[in-house]
N, C-alpha and C positions, 0 to 999 in steps of 0.2 A: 336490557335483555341479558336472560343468565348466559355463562362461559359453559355452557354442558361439554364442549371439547377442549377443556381446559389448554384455549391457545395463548400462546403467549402475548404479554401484554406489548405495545408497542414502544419502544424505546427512542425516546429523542436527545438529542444534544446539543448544546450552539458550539459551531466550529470557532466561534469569533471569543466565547470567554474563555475558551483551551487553550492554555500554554503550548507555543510550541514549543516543539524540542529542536531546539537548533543542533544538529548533529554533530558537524564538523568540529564544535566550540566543544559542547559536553560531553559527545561519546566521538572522538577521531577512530575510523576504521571499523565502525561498529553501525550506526545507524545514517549516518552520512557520508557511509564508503561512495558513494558518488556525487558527493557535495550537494545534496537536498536537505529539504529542512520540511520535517514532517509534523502534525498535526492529529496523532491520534485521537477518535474520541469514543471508539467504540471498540472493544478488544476482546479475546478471551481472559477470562476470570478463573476462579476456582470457584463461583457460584454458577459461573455460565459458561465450562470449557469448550463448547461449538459456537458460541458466541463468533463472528466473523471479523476478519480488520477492517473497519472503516473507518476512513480521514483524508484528510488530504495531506500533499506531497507537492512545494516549490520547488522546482528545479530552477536556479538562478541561470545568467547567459554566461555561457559558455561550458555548461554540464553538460553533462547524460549517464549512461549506461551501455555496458555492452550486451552484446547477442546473449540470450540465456536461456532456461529452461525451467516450468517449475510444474508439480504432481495438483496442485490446486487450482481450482478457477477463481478469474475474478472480471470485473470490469472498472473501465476508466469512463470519466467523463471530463473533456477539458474545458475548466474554468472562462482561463484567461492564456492569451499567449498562441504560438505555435512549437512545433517541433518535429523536426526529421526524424522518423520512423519507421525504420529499414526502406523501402523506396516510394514513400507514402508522406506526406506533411500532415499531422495530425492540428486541427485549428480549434481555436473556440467553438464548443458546440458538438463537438466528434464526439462519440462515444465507442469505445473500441471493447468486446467482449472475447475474451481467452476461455475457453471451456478448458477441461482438465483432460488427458495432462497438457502441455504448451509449449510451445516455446516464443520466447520474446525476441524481436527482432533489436539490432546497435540502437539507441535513439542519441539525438545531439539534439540542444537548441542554443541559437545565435543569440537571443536577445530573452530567454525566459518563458516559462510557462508553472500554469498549477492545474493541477485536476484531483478532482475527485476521485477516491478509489474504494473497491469493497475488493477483499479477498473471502474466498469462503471454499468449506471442503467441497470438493466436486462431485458432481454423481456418477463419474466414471471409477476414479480411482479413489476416493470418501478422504483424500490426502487432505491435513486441514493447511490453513498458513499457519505460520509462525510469527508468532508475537515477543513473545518472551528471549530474552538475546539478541533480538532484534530491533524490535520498537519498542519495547522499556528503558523506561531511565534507570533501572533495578541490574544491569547487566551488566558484567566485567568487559572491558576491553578488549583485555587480553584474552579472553576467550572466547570473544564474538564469533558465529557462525559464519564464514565468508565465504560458505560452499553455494553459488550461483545456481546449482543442480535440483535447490530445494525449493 
């Protein structure tokens, strides 16, 4: 069937042949400010800059994150694992959706967790995520964005 609404083609990727980026080891304060090790495999580009971040995110036992806020939406789905999620235990199978803008509640986990994640602009405030200084391996340390606001 012809594309008469020239949509976009659909884009796949194996999360399993993607390098991780282990944070802590190759970007300290940068991409594993809270000791996750992340799995990009779908980003924005310079051929696709609304392109959205999808990948997934291990949070080893004894991480987390604190309470935050960010202009974008996104959703989680979790893999494997649980984790305390402001007053909620998030398990295998959860899926948790943040419309835009958010805020993110502390989360902790005891023993580990991964989920799946998509961030993408919102249709509240069109604020996109952040890739770049973020989850590239392209990005100085020393000038990593560590503003939790975004």
């Amino acid at each position: 069937m012809a594309n008469l609404l020239n949509d976009y083609p659909m884009s796949m990727l194996r999360c399993r042949e993607t390098k991780f980026l282990v944070n802590r080891y190759q970007h300290p304060g940068q991409i594993g400010r809270f000791g996750n090790e992340t799995r990009m495999v779908i980003h924005p580009t310079e051929a696709d800059p609304t392109a959205p971040n999808k990948g997934t995110i291990h949070y080893p036992a004894g991480t987390g994150f604190p309470r935050h806020r960010h202009d974008f939406a996104q959703v989680w789905y979790i893999i494997e694992g649980e984790c305390q999620y402001g007053d909620r235990t998030l398990r295998q199978g959860d899926i948790v959706y943040h419309g835009d803008p958010h805020e993110e509640h502390d989360m902790f986990t005891e023993a580990g967790y991964t989920m799946l994640f998509v961030q993408y602009p919102g249709p509240t405030t069109g604020a996109r995520p952040i890739y770049q200084g973020r989850f590239d391996n392209r990005a100085d340390t020393a000038d990593a964005d560590m503003n939790l606001e975004k």
